[in-house]
N, C-alpha and C positions, 0 to 999 in steps of 0.2 A: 446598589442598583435596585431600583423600583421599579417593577412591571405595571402596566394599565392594560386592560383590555386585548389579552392575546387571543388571536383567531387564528386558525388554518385556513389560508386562503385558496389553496392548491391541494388536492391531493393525487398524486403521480402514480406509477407503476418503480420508481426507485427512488423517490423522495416523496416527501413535504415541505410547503412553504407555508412558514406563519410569518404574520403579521403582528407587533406590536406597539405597544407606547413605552418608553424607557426615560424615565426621571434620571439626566447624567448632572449628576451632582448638581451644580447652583446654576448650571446653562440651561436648565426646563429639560419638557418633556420633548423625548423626538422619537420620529416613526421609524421601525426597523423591521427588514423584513429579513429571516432567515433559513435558509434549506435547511431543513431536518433531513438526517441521512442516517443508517443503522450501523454505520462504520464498517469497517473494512478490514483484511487482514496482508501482507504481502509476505513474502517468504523469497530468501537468495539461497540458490543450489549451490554449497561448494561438495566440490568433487574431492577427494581422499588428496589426489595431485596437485589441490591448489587454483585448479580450476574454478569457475563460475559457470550455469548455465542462465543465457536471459531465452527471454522469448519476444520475438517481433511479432507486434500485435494491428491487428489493421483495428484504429478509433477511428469510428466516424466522425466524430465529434471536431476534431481537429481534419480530418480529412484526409489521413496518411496511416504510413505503419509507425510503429511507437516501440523504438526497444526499452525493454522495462523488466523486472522483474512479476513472477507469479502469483497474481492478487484476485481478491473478489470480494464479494460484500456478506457479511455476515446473515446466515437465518437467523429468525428469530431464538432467542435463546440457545445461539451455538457458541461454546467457548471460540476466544478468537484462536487459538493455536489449533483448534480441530477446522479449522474455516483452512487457515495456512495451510495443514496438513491435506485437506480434501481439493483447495487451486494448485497445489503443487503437483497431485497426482493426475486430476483433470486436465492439464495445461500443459505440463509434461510425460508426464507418466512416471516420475520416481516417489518414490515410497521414501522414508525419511527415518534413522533409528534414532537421533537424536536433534534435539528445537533447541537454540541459544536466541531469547530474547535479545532483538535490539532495539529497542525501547516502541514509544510510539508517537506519532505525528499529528498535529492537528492541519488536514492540508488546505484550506484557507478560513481561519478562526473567524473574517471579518465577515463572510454571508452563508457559512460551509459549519452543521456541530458536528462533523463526520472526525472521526479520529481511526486512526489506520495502524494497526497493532505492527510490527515489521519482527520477521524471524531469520535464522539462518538455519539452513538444514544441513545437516552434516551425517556422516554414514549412510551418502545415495545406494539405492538400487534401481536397477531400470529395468520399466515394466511398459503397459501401452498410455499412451495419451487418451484422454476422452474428451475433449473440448466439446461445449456448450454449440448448439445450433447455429447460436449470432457469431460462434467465435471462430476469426483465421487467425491461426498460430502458427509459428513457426520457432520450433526452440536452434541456442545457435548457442554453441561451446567457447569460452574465451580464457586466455591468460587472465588474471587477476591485472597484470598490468596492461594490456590491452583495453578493460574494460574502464579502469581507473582514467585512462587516456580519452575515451570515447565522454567519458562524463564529465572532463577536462574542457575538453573543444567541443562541448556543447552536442555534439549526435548523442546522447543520453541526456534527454530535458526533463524526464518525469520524474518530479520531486520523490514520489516515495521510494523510485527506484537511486535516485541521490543520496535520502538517508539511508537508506540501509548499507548504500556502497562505502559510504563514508564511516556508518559505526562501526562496519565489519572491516575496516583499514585500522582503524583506530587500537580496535582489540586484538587486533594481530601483534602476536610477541609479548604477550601482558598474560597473565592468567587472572581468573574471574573477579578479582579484587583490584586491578589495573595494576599489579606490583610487573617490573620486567624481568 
């Protein structure tokens, strides 16, 4: 890939968009334009019992509540597991003794360089919620199969809360090397 001439065209209060030229192999040059975003991190609450908790989040964006797991966008120079660690407690109010990496997401590569780190917290305690001014929360307790179900038939649509429900299925009954 060959860049030409990149500009920031936008700059936001939670992005950036640039503008470039892009030499794609022998088809020339084409214009592209893409959100800059500082990534993000999500975190899924399982409970000692096997539980999950999500939280129903009212997106304006979409226009509705949005059950998902607890996310938020990275400060500047904050590890993404301290980002997890600090929407988990803001969002819900549990505190976490141990983070298992489930991998990370690019959630849409083709106009999005945002990449969404995804955790599971394990050894909850509960403490108060602090959500952000902009934020309605409502956290909500589910069976593991319940929530598998709801991401099944589509009432769970939000991709990061997909992969993390799916990585966190995956590695159930496997120890850290996928052996079973």
């Amino acid at each position: 890939m060959n860049e030409h001439d990149r500009k920031t065209i936008f700059k936001g209060i939670l992005f950036n968009i640039e503008q470039m030229d892009v030499e794609v192999g022998l088809k020339g040059c084409h214009t592209f334009q893409v959100i800059r975003h500082p990534g993000g991190a999500g975190v899924l609450p399982v409970h000692d019992d096997g539980t999950i908790s999500m939280i129903r989040q009212l997106r304006p964006a979409v226009d509705k509540m949005v059950m998902e797991i607890p996310a938020g966008r990275l400060s500047p120079g904050e590890p993404p597991i301290e980002c997890a660690r600090r929407e988990l407690l803001e969002e819900t109010g549990f505190r976490t003794e141990r983070m298992v990496s489930l991998g990370t997401i690019l959630s849409s590569p083709g106009v999005f360089d945002e990449v969404i780190h995804l955790y599971a917290a394990l050894g909850l305690a509960e403490g108060v919620a602090e959500p952000e001014a902009d934020e309605v929360i409502e956290v909500v307790r589910l069976k593991i199969d319940e929530v598998l179900a709801m991401a099944a038939d589509g009432r769970i649509s939000d991709a990061k809360t997909l992969a993390a429900l799916f990585r966190w299925h995956l590695l159930q009954g496997h120890d850290e090397y996928g052996n079973a």
